[in-house]
DOGU-602006 format. One record per residue (C-alpha): x, y, z; chain. Coordinates in nm, 4 decimals, always signed. Example, Ala and Ser with C-alpha at 12.3 -4.5 7.8 and 13.67 -1.06 7.14 Angstrom:
2
+----------+----------+----------+-----+
:        X :        Y :        Z : mol :
+----------+----------+----------+-----+
:  +1.2300 :  -0.4500 :  +0.7800 :   A :
:  +1.3670 :  -0.1060 :  +0.7140 :   A :
+----------+----------+----------+-----+
***
This chain:
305
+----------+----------+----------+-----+
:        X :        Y :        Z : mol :
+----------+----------+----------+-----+
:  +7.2762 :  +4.5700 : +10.7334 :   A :
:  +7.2483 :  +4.9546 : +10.6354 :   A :
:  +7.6050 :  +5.0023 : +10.7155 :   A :
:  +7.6838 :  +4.6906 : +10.4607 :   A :
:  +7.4400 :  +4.8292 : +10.2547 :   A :
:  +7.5799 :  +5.2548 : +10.2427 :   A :
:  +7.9216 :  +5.1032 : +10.2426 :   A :
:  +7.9094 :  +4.8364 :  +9.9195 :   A :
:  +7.5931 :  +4.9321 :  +9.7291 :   A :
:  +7.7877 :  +5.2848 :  +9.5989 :   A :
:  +8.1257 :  +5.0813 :  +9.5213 :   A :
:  +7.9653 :  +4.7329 :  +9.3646 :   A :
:  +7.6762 :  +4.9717 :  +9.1297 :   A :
:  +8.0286 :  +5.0830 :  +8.9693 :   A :
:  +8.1886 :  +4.8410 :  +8.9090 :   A :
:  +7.8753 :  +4.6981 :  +8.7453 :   A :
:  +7.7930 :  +4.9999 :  +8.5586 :   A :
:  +8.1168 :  +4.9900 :  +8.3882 :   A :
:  +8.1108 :  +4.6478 :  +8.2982 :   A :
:  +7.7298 :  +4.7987 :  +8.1210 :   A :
:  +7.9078 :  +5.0866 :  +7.9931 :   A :
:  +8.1787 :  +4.8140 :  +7.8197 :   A :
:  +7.9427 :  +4.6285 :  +7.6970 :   A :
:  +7.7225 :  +4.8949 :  +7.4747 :   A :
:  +8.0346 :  +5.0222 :  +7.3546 :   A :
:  +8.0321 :  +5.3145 :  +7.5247 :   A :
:  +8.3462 :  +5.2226 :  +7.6633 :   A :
:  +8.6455 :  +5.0217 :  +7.4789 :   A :
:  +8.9931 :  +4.8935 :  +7.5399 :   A :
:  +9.1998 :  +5.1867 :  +7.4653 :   A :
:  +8.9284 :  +5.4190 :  +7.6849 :   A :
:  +8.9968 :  +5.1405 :  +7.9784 :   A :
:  +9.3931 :  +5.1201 :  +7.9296 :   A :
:  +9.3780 :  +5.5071 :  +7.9490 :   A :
:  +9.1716 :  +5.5317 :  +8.2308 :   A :
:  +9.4160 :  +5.2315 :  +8.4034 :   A :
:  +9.7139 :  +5.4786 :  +8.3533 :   A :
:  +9.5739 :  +5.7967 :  +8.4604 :   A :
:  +9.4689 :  +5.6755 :  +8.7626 :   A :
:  +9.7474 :  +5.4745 :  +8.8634 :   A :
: +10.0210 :  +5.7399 :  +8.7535 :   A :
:  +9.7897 :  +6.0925 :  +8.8303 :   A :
:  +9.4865 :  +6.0536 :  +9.0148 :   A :
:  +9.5401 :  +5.7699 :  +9.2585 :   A :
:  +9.8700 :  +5.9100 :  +9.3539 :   A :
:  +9.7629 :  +6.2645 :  +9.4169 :   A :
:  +9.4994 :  +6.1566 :  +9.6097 :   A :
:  +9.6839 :  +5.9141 :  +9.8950 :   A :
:  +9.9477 :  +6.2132 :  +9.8897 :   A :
:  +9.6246 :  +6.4310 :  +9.9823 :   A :
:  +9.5177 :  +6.2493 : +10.2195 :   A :
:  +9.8485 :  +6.1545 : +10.4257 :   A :
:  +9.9895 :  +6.5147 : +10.4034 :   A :
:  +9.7067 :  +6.6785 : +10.5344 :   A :
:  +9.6633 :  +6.3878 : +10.7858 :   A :
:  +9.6990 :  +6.5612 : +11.1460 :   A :
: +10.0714 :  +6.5164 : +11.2786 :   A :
:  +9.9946 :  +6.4230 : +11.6054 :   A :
:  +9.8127 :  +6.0574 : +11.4738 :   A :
: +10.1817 :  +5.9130 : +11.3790 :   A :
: +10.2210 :  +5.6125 : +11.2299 :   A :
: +10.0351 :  +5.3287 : +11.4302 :   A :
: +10.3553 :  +5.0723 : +11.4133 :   A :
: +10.1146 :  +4.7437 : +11.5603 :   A :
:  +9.8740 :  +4.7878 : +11.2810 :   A :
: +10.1529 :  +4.8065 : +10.9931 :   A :
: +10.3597 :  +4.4948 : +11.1456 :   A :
: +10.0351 :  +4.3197 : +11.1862 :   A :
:  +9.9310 :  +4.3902 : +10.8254 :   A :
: +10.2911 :  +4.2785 : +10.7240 :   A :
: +10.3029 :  +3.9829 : +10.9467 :   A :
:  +9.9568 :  +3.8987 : +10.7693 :   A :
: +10.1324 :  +3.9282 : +10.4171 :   A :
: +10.4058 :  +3.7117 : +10.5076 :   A :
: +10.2236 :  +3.4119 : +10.6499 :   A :
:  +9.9682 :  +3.4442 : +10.3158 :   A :
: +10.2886 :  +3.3772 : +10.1091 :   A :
: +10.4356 :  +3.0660 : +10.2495 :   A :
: +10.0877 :  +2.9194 : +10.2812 :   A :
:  +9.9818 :  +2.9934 :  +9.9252 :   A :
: +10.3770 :  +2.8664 :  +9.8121 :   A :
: +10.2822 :  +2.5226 : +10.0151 :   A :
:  +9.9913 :  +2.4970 :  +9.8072 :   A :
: +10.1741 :  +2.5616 :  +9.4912 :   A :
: +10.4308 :  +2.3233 :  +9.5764 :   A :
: +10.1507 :  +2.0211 :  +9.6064 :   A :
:  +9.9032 :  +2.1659 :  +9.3334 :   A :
:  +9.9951 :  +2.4428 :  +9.1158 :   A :
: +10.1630 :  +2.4104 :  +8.7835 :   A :
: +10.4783 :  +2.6482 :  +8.6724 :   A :
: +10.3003 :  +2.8555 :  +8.4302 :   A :
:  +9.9537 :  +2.9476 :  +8.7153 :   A :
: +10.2214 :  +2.9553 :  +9.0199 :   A :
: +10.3000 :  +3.3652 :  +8.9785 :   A :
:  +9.9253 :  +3.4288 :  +8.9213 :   A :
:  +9.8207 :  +3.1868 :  +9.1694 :   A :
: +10.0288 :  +3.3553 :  +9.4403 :   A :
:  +9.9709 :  +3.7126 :  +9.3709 :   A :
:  +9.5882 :  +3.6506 :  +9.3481 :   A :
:  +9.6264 :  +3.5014 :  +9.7247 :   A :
:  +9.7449 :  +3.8125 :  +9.9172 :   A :
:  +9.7572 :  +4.1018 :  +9.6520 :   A :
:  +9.4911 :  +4.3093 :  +9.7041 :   A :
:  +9.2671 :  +4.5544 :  +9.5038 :   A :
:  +9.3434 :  +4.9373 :  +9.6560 :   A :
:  +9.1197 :  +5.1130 :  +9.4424 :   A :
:  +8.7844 :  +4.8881 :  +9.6329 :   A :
:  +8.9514 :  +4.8984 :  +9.9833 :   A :
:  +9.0119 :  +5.2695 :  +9.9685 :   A :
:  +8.6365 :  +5.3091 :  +9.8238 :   A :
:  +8.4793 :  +5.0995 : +10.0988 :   A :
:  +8.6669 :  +5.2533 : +10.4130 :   A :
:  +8.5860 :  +5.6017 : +10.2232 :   A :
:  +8.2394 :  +5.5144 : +10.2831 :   A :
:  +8.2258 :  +5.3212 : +10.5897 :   A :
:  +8.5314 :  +5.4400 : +10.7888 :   A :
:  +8.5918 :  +5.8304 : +10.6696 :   A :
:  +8.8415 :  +6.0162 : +10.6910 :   A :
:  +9.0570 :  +5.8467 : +10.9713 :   A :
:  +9.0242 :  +5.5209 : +10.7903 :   A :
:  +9.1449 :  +5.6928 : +10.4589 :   A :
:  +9.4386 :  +5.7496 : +10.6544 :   A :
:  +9.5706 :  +5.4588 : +10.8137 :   A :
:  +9.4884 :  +5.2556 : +10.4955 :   A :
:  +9.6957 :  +5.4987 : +10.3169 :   A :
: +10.0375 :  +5.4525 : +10.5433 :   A :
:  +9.9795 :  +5.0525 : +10.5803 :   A :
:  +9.9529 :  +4.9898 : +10.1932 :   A :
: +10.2811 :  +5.2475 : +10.1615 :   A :
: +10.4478 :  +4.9842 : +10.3781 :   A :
: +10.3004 :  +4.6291 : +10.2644 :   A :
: +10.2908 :  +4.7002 :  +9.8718 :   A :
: +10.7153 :  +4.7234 :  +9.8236 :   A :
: +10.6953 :  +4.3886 : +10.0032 :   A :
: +10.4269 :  +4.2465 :  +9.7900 :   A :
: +10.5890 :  +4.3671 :  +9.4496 :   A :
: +10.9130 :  +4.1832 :  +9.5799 :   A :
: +10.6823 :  +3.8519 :  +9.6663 :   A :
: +10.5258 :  +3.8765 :  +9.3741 :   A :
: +10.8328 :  +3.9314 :  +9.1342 :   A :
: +11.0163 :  +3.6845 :  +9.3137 :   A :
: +10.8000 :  +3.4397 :  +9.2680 :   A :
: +10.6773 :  +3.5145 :  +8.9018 :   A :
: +11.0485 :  +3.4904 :  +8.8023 :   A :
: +11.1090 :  +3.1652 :  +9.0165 :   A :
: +10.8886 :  +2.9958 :  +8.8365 :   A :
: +10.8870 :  +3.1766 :  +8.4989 :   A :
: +11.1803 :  +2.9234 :  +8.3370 :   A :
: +11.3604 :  +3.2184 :  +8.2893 :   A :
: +11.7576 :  +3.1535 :  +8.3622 :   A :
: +11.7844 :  +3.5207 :  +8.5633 :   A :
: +12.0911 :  +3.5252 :  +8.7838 :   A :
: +12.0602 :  +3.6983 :  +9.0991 :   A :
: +12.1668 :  +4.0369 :  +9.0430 :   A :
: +11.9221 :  +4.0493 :  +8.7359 :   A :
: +11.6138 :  +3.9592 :  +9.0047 :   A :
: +11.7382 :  +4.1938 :  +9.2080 :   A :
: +11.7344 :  +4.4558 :  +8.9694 :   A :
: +11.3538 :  +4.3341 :  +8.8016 :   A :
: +11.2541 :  +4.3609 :  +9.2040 :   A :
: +11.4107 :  +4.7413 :  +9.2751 :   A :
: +11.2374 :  +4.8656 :  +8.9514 :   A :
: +10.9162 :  +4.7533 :  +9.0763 :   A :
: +10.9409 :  +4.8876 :  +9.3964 :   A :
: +11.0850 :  +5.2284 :  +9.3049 :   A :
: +10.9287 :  +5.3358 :  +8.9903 :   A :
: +10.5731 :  +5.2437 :  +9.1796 :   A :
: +10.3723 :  +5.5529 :  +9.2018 :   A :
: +10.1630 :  +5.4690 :  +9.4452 :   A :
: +10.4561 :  +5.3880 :  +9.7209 :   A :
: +10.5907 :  +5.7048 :  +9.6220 :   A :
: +10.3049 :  +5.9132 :  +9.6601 :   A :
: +10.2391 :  +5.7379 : +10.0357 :   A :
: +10.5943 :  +5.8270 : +10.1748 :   A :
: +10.5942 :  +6.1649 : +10.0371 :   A :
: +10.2874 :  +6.2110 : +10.1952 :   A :
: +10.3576 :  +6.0523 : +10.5268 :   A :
: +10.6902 :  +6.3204 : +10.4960 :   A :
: +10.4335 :  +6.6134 : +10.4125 :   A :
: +10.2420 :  +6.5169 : +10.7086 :   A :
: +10.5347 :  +6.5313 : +10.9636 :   A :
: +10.6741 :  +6.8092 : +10.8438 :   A :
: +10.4651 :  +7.0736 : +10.7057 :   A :
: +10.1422 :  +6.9359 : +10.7005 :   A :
:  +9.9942 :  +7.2298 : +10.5550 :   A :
:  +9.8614 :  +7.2743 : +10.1681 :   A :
:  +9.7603 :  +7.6550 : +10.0581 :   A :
:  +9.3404 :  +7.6905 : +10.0038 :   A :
:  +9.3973 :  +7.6603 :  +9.6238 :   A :
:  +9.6049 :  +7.4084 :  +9.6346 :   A :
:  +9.4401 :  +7.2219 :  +9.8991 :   A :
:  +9.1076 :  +7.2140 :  +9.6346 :   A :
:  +9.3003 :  +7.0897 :  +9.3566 :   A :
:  +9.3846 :  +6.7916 :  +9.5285 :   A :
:  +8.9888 :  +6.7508 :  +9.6051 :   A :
:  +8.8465 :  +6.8269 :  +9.2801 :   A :
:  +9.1136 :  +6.5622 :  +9.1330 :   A :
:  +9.0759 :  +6.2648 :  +9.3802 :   A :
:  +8.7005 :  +6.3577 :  +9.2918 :   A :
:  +8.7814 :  +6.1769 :  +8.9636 :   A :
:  +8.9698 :  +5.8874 :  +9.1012 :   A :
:  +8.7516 :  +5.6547 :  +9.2553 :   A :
:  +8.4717 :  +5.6663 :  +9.0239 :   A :
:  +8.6950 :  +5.6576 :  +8.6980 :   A :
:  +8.8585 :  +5.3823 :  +8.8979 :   A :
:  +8.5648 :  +5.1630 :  +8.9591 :   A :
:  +8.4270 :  +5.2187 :  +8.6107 :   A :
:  +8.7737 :  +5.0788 :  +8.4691 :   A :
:  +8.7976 :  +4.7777 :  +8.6814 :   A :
:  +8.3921 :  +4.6860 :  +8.6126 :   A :
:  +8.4809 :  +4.7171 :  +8.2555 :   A :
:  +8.7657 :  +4.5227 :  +8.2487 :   A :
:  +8.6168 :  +4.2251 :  +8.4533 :   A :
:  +8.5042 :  +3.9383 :  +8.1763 :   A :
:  +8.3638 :  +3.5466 :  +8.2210 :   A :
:  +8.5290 :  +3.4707 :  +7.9618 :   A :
:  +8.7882 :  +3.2324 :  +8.0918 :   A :
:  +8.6495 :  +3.1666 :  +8.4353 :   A :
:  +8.5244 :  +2.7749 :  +8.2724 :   A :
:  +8.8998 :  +2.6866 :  +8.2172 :   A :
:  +9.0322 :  +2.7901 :  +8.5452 :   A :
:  +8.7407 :  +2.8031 :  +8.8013 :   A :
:  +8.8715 :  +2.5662 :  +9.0141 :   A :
:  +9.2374 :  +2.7329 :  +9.0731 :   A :
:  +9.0502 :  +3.0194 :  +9.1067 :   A :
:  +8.8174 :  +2.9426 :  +9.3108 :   A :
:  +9.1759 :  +2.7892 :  +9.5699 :   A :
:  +9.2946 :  +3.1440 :  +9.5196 :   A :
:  +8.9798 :  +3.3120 :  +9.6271 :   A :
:  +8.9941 :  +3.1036 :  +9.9216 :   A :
:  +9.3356 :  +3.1846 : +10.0175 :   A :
:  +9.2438 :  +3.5882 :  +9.9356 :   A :
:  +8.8922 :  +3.6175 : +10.0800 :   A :
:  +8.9143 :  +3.3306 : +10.4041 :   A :
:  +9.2136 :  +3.2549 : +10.4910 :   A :
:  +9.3521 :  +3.5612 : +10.4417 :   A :
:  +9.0960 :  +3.7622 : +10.6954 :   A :
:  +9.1560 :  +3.4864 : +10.9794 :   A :
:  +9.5038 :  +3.5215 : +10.9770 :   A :
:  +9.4921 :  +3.9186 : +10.9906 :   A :
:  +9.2332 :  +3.9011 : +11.2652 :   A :
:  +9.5256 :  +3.6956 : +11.4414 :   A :
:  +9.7542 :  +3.9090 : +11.3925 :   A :
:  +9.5541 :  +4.2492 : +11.4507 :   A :
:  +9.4583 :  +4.0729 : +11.7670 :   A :
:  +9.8505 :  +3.9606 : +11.8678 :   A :
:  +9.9946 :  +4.3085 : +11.8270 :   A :
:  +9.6521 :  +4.4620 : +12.0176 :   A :
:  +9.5627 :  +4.6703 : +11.7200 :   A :
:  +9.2172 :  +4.7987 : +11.7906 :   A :
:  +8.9457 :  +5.1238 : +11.7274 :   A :
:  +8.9919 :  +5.2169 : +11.3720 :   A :
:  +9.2809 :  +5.0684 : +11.2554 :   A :
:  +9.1675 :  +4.7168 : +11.3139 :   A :
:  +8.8636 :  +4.8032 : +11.1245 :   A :
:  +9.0838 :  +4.9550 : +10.8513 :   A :
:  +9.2699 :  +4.5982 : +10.8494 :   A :
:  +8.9816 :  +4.3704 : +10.8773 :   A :
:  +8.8535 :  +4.5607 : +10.5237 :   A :
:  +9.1836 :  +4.5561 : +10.4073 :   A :
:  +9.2145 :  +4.1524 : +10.4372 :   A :
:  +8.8797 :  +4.0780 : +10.2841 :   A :
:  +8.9748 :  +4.2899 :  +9.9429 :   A :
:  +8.9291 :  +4.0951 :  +9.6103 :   A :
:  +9.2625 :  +4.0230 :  +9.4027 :   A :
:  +9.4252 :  +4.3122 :  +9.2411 :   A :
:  +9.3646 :  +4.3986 :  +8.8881 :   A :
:  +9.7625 :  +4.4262 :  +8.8711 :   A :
:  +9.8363 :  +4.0801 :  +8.8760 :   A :
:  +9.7288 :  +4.0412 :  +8.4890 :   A :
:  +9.9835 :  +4.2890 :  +8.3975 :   A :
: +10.2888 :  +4.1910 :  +8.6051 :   A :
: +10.1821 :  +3.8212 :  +8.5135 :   A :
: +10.2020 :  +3.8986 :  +8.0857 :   A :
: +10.5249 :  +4.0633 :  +8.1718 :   A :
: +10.7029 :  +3.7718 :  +8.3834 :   A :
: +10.5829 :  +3.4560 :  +8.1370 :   A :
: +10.2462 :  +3.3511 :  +8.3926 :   A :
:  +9.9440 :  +3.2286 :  +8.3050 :   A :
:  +9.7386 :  +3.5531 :  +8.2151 :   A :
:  +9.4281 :  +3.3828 :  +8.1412 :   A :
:  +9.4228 :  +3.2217 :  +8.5163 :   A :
:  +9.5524 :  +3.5465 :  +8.6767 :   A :
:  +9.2006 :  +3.6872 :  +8.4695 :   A :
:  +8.9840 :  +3.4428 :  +8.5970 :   A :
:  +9.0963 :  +3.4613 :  +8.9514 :   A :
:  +9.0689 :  +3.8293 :  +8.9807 :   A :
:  +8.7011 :  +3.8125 :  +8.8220 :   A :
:  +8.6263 :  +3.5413 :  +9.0639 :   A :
:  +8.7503 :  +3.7022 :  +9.3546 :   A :
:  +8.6096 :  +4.0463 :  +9.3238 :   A :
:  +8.2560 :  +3.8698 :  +9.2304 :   A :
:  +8.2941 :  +3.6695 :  +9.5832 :   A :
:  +8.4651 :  +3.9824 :  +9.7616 :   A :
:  +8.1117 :  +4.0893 :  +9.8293 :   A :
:  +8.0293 :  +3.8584 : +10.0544 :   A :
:  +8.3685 :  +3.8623 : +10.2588 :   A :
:  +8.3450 :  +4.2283 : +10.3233 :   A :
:  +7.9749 :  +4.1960 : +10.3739 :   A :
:  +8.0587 :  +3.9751 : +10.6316 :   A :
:  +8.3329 :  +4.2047 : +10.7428 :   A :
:  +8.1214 :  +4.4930 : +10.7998 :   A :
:  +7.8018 :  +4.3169 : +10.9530 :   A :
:  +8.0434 :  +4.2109 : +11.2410 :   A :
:  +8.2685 :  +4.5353 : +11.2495 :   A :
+----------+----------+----------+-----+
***
């Protein structure tokens, strides 16, 4: 119960303090739409590409953990596509499906920070340079799929590459991961650059996301929310732990994973839903939902871990 309670306490009293901050004004929208885009384009970045390139070389990649996380992924999409198939409309399908397997990084990187160190920092870093290009192409796909939108197939494509490449995020996780196996070295002053910038990330982070989290449309769309959350926060872990288990994935990657699969919904999904004609308001309420009932999964999580 400590470790539950040292692990989420720190990340959670964010979150809630910036939805506090938000609502005394201390904070507004263009402070949180700032915030959004210097993490995701400066700080966030810098710090994975910290944190793999300084990464020891002898670790390597741990292959069984990655295809397990994939594999994981995968089987989250054509389960959550069933489902949309017998009880999703057009307009929730892209929201519905991202908010079943696309996962909040800025959380899972604060939790295993806490709980898991260094090490964990690591291997959460390489796995999520792997799964997100295959997410963003699930996710695109499906958003235009069901966005009535006549694309042809070279104009998906295209929508798909330009979500992959320009992401900073997957870019800041290979060059790392080529840092790491190469020179794996950063000079003293540069080396405390990095750390007195991804100082700033996670809080900022957490202070954006708490602000940006509202109730304000979870009455309309609790209930294909709440099918979401089930698919993100239930489903989601048991099939990982099947899949950690198949490829024998244990010690501190398995931990890594089992935090990684109980993550709330990703904050992304209301974005890449306005863009691609989805139903913003459910994509919203699902990833309010789902980070309020993420407590619990990774409370779980970390009681049995």
């Amino acid at each position: 119960m400590i470790l539950v309670l040292n692990g989420l306490f720190p990340v959670f009293a964010l979150l809630v303090l910036g939805n506090v901050l938000k609502h005394l004004n201390l904070t507004n929208e263009v402070f949180l739409k700032a915030s959004d885009k210097l993490i995701y384009y400066i700080f966030f970045p810098i710090m994975l590409f910290w944190k793999i390139g300084g990464a020891k070389t002898d670790a390597g990649i741990d292959w069984n953990f990655c295809t397990a996380s994939i594999c994981a992924v995968l089987t989250l999409y054509i389960l959550s596509s069933i489902y949309i198939k017998l009880a999703v409309g057009d307009y929730e399908a892209g929201s519905f499906s991202q908010s079943c397997y696309r996962f909040n990084t800025y959380i899972g990187m604060a939790v295993i920070i806490n709980v898991l160190g260094e090490e964990g920092v690591r291997h959460f870093g390489i796995m999520i340079g792997f799964t997100i290009p295959i997410i963003n192409m699930l996710a695109v796909s499906t958003l235009i799929w069901y966005s009535g939108a006549d694309y042809n197939f070279k104009q998906r494509l295209k929508l798909t590459c330009k979500s992959i490449i320009s992401n900073p995020l997957i870019l800041a996780c290979f060059a790392g991961i080529i840092w790491s196996s190469s020179i794996n070295f950063f000079p003293v002053f540069i080396d405390n650059a990095f750390k007195l910038a991804s100082y700033a990330t996670l809080p900022l982070a957490l202070l954006s996301i708490g602000g940006a989290l509202s109730l304000q449309n979870m009455k309309g769309y609790f209930k294909i929310a709440f099918a979401a959350a089930i698919f993100k926060l239930l489903i989601f872990p048991l099939t990982g732990y099947f899949f950690l288990r198949l490829f024998n994935v244990t010690g501190i990657p398995f931990k890594t994973g089992m935090i990684f699969f109980t993550l709330p919904a990703s904050t992304a999904i209301y974005v890449l839903s306005s863009q691609l004609n989805s139903n913003t308001e459910m994509a919203s309420a699902s990833i309010v939902l789902s980070t309020i009932l993420s407590f619990i999964s990774i409370s779980i999580i970390l009681m049995l871990l």
